[in-house]
TIFI-910800 format. One line per field, with one value per atom (N, C-alpha, C): x, y, z; residue in one letter; residue number from 1. Coordinates in pm, 1 decimal, always signed. Layout:
BEGIN
x X  ...
y Y  ...
z Z  ...
fivo A  ...
koltor NUM  ...
END
This chain:
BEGIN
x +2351.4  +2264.0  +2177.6  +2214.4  +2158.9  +2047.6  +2092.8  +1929.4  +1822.9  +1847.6  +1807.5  +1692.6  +1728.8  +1673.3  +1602.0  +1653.6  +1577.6  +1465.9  +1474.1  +1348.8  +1212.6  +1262.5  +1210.6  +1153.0  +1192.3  +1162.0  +1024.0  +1050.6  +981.9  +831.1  +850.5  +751.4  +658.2  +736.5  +687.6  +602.3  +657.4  +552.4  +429.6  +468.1  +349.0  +230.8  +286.6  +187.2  +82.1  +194.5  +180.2  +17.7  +101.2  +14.6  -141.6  -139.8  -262.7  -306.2  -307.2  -357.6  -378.5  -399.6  -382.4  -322.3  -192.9  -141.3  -39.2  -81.9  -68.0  +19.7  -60.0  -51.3  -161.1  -283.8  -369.6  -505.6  -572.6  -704.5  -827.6  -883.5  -1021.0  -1122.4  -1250.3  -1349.3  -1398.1  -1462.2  -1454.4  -1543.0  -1645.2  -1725.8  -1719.9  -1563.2  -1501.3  -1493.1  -1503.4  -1504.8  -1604.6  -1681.7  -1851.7  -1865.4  -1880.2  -1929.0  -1826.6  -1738.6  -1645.3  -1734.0  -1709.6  -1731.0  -1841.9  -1973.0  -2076.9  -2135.6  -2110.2  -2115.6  -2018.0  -1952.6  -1840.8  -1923.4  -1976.8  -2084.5  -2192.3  -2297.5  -2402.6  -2334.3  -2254.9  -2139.8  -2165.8  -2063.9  -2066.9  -2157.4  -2271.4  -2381.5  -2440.2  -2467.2  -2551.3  -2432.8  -2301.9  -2291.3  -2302.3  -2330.4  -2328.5  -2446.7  -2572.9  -2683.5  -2712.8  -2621.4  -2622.7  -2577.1  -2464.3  -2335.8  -2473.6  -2583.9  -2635.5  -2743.2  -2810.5  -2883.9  -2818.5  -2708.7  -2615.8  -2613.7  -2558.3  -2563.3  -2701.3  -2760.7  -2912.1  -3003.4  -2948.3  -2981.6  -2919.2  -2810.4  -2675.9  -2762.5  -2715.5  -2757.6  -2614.7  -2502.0  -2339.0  -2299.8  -2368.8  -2364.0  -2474.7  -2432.3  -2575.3  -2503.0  -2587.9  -2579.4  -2398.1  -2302.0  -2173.5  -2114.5  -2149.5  -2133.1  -2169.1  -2330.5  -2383.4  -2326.2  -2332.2  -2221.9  -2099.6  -1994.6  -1865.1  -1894.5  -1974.6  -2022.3  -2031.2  -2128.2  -2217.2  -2074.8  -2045.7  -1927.8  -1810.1  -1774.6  -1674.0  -1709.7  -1875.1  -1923.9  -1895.6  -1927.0  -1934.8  -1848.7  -1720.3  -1571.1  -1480.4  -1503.4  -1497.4  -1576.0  -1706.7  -1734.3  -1710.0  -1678.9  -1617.6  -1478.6  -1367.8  -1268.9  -1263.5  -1334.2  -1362.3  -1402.0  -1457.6  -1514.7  -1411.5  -1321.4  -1152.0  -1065.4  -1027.7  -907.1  -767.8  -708.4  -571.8  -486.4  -466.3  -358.2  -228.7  -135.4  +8.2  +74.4  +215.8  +271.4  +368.3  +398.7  +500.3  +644.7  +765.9  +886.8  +974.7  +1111.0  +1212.8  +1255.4  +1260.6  +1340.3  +1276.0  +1134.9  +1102.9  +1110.7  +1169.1  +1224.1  +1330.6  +1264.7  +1358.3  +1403.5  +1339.5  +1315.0  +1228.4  +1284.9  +1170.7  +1169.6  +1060.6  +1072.2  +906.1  +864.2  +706.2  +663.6  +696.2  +627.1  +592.5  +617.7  +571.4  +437.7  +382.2  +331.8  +168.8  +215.7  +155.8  +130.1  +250.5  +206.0  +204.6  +271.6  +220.5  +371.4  +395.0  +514.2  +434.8  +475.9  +407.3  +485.7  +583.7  +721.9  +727.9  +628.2  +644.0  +495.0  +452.0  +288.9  +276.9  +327.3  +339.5  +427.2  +319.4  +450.9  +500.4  +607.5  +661.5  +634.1  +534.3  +509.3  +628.5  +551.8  +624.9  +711.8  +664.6  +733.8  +869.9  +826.0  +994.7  +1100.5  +976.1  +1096.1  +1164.4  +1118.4  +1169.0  +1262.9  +1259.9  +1335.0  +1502.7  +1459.4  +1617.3  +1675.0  +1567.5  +1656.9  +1692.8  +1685.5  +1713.4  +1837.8  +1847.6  +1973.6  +2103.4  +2187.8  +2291.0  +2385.6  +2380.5  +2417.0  +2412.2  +2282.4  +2217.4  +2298.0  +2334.3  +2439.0  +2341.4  +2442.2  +2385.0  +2270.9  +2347.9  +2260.2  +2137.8  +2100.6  +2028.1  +1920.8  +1942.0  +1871.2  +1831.7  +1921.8  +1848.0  +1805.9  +1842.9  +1709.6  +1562.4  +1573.0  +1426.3  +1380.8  +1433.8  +1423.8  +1346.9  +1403.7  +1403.9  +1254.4  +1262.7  +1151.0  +1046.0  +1022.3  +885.8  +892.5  +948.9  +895.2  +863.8  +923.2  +883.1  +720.7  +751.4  +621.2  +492.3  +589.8  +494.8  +472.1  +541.8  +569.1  +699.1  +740.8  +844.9  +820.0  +816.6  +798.5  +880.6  +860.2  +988.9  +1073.0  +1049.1  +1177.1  +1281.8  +1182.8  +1259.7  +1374.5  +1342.6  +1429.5  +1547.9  +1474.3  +1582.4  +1690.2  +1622.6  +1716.8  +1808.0  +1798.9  +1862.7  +1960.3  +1930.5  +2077.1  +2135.5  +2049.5  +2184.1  +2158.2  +2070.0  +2022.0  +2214.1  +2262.4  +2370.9  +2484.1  +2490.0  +2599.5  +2565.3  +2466.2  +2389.3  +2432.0  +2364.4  +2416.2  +2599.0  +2669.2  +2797.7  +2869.9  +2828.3  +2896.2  +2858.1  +2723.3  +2684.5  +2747.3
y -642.6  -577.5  -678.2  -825.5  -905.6  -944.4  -925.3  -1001.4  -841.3  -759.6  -683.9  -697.2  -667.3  -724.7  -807.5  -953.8  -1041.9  -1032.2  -935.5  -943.6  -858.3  -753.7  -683.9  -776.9  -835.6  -935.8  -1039.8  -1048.2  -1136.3  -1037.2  -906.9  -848.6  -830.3  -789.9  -738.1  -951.8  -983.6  -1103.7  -1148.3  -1101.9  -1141.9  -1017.8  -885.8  -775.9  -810.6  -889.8  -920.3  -1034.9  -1135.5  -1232.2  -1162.3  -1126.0  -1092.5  -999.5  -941.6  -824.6  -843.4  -1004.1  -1083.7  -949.4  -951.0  -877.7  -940.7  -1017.1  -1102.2  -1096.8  -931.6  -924.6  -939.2  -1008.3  -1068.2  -1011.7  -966.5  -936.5  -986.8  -901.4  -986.4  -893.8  -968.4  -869.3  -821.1  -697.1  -627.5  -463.5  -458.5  -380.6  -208.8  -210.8  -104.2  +31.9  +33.3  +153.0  +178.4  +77.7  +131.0  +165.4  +158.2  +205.5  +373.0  +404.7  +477.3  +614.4  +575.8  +629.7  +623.5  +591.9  +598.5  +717.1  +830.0  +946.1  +866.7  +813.3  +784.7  +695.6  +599.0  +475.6  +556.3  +659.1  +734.9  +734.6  +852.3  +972.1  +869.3  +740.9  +634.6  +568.4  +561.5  +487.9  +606.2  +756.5  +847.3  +878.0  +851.2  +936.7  +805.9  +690.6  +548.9  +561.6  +609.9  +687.6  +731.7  +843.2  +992.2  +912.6  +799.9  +801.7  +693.9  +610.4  +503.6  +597.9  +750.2  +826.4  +837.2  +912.4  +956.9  +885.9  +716.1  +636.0  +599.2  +597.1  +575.6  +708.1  +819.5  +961.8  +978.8  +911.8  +933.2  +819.3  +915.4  +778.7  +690.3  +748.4  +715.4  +549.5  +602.0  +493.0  +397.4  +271.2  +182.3  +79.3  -30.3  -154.9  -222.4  -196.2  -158.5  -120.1  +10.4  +120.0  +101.1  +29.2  +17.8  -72.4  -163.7  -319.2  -301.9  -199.4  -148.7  -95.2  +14.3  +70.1  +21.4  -96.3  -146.7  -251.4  -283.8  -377.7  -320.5  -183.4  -131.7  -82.9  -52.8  -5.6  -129.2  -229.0  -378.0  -402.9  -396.5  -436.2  -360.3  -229.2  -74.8  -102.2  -143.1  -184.6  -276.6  -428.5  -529.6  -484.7  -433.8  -346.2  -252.0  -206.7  -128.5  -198.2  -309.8  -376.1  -492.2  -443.6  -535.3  -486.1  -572.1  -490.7  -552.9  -504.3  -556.3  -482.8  -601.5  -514.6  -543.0  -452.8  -493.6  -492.5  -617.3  -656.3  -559.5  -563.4  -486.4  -556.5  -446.9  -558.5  -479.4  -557.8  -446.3  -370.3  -407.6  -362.1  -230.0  -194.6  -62.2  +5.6  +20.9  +91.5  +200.3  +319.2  +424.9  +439.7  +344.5  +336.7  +439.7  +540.2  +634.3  +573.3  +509.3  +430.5  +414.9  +347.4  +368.7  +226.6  +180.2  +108.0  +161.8  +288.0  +415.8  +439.7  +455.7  +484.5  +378.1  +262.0  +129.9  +94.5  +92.5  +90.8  +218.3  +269.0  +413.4  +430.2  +504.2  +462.9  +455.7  +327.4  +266.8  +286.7  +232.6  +255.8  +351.3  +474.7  +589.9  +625.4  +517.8  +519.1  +363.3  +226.6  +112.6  +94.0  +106.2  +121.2  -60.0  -27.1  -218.5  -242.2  -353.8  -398.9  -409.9  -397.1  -391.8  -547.6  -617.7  -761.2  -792.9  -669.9  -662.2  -571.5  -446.3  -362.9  -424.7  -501.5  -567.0  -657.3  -724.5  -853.6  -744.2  -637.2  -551.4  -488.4  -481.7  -416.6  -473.0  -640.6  -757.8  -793.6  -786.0  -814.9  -784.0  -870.4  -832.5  -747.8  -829.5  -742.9  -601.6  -572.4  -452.6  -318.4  -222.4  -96.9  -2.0  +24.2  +103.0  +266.2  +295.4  +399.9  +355.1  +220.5  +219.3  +168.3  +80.8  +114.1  +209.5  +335.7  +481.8  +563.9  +534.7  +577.7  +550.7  +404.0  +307.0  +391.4  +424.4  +471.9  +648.2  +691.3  +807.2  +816.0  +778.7  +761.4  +720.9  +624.2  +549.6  +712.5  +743.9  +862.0  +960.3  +992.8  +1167.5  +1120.9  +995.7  +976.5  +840.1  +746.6  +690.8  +551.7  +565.1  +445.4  +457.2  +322.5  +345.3  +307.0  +343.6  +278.8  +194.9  +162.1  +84.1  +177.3  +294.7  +367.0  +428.0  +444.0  +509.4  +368.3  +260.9  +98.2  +162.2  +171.6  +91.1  +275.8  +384.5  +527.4  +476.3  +417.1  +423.1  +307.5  +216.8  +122.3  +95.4  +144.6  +147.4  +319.1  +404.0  +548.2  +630.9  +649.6  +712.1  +667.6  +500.4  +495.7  +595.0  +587.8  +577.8  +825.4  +814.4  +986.5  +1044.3  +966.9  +967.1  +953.4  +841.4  +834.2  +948.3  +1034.7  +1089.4  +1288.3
z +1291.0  +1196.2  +1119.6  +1074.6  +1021.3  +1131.3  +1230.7  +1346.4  +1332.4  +1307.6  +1289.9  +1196.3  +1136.4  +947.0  +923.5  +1044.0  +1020.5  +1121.2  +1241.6  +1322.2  +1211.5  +1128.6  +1056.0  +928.2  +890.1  +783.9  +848.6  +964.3  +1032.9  +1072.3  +1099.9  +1135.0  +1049.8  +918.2  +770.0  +706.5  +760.4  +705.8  +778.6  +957.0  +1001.9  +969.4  +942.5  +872.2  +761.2  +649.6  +534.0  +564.7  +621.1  +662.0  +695.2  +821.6  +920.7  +777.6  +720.4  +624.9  +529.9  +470.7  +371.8  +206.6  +262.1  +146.7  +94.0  -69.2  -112.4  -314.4  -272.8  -441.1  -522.0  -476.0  -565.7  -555.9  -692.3  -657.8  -592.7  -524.2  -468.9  -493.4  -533.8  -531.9  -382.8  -419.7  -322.8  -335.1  -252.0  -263.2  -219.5  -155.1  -79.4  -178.0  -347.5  -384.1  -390.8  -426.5  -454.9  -322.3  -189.9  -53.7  -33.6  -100.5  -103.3  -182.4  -306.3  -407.8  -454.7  -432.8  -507.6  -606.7  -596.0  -718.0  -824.0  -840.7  -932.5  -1024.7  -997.9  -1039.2  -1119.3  -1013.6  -1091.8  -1198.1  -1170.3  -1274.6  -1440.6  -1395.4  -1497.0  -1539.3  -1481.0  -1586.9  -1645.4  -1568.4  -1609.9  -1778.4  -1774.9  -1878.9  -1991.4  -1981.3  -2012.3  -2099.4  -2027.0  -2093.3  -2167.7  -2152.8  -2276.3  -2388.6  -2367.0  -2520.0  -2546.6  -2478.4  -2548.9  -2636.3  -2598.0  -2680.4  -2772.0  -2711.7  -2879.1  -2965.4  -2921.3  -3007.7  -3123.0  -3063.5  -3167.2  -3163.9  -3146.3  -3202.8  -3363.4  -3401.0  -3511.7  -3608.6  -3782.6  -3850.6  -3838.3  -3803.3  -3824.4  -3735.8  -3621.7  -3503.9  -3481.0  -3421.0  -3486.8  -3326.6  -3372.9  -3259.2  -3228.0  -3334.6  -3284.4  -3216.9  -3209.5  -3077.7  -2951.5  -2951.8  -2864.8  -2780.5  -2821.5  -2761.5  -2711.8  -2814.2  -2722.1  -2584.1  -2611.4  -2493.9  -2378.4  -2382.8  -2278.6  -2240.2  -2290.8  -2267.8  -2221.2  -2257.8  -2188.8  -2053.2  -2042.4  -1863.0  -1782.2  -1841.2  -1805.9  -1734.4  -1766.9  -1767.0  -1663.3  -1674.7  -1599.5  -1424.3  -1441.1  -1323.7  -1253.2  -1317.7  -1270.3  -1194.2  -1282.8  -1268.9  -1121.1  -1085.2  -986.0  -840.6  -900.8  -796.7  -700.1  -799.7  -760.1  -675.3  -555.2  -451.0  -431.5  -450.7  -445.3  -307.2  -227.2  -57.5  -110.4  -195.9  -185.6  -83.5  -126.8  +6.1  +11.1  +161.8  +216.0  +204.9  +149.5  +121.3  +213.6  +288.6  +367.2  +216.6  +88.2  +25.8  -50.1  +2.7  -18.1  +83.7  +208.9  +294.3  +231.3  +192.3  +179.7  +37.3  -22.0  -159.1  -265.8  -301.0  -421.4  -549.8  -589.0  -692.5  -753.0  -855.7  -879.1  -811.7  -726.5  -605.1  -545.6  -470.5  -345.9  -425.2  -572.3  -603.5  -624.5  -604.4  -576.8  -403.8  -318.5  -227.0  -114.6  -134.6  -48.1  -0.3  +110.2  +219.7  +376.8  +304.9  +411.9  +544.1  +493.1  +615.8  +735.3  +684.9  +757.7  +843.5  +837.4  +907.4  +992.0  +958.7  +1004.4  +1099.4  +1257.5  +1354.6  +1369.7  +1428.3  +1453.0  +1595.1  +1611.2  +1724.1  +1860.8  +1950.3  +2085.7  +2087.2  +2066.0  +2099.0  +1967.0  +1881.4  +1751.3  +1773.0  +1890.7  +1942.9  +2043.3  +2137.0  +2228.2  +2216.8  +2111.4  +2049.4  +2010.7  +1911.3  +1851.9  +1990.4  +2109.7  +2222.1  +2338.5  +2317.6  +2377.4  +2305.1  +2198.4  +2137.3  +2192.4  +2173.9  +2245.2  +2125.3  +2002.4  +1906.0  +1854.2  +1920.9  +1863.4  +1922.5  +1815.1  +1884.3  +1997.7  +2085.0  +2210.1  +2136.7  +2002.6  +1917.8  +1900.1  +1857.9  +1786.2  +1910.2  +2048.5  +2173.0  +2214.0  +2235.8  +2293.5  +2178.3  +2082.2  +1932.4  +2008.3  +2001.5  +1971.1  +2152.7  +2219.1  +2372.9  +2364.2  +2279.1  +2279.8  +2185.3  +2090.7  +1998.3  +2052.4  +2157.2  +2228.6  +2346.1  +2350.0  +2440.2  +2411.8  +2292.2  +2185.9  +2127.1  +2066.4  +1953.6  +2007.7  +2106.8  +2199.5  +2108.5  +1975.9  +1887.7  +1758.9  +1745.7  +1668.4  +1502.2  +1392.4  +1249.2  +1186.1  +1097.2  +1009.3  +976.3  +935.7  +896.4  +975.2  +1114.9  +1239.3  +1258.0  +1280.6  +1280.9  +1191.7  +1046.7  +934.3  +938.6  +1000.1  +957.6  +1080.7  +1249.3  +1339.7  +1287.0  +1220.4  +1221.0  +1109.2  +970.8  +862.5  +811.3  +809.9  +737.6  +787.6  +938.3  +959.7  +893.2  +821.2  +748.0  +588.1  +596.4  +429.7  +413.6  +519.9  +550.5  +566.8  +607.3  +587.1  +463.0  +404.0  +273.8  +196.5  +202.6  +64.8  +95.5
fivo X  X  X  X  X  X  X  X  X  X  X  X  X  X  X  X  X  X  X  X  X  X  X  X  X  X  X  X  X  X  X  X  X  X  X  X  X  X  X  X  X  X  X  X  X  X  X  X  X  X  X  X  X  X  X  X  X  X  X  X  X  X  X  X  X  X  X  X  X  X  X  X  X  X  X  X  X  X  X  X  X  X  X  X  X  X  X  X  X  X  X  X  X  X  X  X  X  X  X  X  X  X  X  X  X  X  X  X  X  X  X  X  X  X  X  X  X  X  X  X  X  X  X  X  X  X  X  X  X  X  X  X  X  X  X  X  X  X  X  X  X  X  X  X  X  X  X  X  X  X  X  X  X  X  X  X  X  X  X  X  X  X  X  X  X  X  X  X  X  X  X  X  X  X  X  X  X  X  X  X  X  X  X  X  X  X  X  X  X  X  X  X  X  X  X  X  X  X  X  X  X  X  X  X  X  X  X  X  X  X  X  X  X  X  X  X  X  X  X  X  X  X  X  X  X  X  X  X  X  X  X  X  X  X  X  X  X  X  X  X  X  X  X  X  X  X  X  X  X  X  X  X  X  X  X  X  X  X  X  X  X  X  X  X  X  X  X  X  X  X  X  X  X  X  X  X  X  X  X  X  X  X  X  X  X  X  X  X  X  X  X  X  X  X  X  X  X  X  X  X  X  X  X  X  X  X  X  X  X  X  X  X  X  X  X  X  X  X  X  X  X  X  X  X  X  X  X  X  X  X  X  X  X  X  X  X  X  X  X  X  X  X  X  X  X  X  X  X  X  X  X  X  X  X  X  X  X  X  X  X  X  X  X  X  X  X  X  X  X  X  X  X  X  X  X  X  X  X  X  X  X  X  X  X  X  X  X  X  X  X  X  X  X  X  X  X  X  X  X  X  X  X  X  X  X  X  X  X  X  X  X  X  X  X  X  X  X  X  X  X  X  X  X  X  X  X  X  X  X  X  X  X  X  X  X  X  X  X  X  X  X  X  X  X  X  X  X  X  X  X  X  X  X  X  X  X  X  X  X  X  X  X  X  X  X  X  X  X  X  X  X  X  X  X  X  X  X  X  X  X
koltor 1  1  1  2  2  2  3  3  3  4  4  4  5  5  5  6  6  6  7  7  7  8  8  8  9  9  9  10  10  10  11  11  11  12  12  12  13  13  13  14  14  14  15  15  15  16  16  16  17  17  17  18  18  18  19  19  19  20  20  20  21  21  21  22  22  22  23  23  23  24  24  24  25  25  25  26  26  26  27  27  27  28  28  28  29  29  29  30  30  30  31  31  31  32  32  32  33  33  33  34  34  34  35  35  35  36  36  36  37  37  37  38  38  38  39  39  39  40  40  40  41  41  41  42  42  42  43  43  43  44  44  44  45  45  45  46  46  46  47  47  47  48  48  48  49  49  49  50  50  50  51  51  51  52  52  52  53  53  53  54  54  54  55  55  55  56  56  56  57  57  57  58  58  58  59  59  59  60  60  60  61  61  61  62  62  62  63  63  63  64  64  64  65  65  65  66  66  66  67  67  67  68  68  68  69  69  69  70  70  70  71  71  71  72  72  72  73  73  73  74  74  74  75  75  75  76  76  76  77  77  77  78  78  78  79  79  79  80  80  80  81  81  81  82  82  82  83  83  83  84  84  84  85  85  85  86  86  86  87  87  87  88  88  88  89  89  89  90  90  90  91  91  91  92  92  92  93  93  93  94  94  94  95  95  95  96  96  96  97  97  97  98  98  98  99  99  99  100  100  100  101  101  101  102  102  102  103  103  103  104  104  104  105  105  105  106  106  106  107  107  107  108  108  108  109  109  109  110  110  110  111  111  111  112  112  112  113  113  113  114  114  114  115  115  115  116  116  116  117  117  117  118  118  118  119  119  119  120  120  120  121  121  121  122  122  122  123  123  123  124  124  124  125  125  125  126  126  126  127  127  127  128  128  128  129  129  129  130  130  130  131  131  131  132  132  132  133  133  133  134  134  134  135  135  135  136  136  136  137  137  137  138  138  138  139  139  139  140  140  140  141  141  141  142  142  142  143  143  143  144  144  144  145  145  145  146  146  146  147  147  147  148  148  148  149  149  149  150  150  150  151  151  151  152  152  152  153  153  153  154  154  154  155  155  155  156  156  156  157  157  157  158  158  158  159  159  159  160  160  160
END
C-alpha cells in the first residue's frame, strides 16, 4: 500500500509540476477574457458613485480617491491567478480546501505509465488490479479517487 501512495505522490507532483501549481499568484489576463461584462459592470458603476460623488455637497475629493483606489486595487485583484496544488491528503477530504481547489480527485485521471507501475507491483492486492481492470473498461480511464477508494476507501467502508 505504501508503493502505492508513493506512485500517487509521484504522479500528483509531476501534475503539480507540468501545471505550474505552486500556490502562488501570477498575473494573468484569463478573467478579463472570461468575464468582460464584469469589468464594464465595474467601471460603469465606478462612474455613477464618481457623479454621485461631486453631485453631494457631503462628498468631496475624499471619496473620490477611495473610490478610484478601491477600482484600482479590485482590478489589479482580478487580474491575479492562482493554480492550487494538488495534495494526496485532499483525496476524500470534505473540508474548505474542496472549496479552494475543487475535487479535483474526481476529474484528474492518473496516467497510464502510474496505472501501469500499481499493476506491475507485486505488492499491489489482486482487488485493487481487477478494480484498475474493470474501471479502464467501464470508463476507459482511471482517477485518483477510483486508486485511493480501490486500495484503502473498502477498509475506510468497513469500519464505519
Amino acid at each position: 500500500m505504501d508503493t502505492i501512495k508513493q506512485i500517487l505522490l509521484d504522479e500528483i507532483a509531476t501534475l503539480n509540476r507540468e501545471g505550474q501549481r505552486d500556490n502562488l499568484p501570477r498575473f494573468s489576463f484569463s478573467f478579463l477574457k472570461t468575464h468582460p461584462g464584469l469589468w464594464a459592470i465595474m467601471y460603469l458603476c465606478y462612474a455613477l458613485c464618481v457623479a454621485l460623488i461631486f453631485s453631494t455637497d457631503m462628498l468631496g475629493w475624499p471619496a473620490f480617491w477611495f473610490a478610484t483606489v478601491f477600482v484600482l486595487v479590485m482590478s489589479f485583484l482580478m487580474l491575479m491567478d492562482i493554480n492550487p496544488k494538488y495534495r494526496f491528503e485532499d483525496i476524500d477530504t470534505l473540508d474548505l480546501r474542496v472549496c479552494y481547489n475543487g475535487e479535483w480527485y474526481y476529474v484528474q485521471p492518473v496516467s497510464q505509465q502510474a496505472l501501469d507501475k500499481i499493476v506491475d507491483n507485486p505488492g499491489t492486492p489482486d482487488s485493487v488490479r481487477s478494480g484498475i481492470d474493470r474501471l479502464m473498461k467501464q470508463k476507459g480511464e482511471v482517477d485518483f479517487y477510483d486508486v485511493y477508494y480501490l486500495t484503502w476507501g473498502h477498509k475506510q467502508a468497513a469500519t464505519v
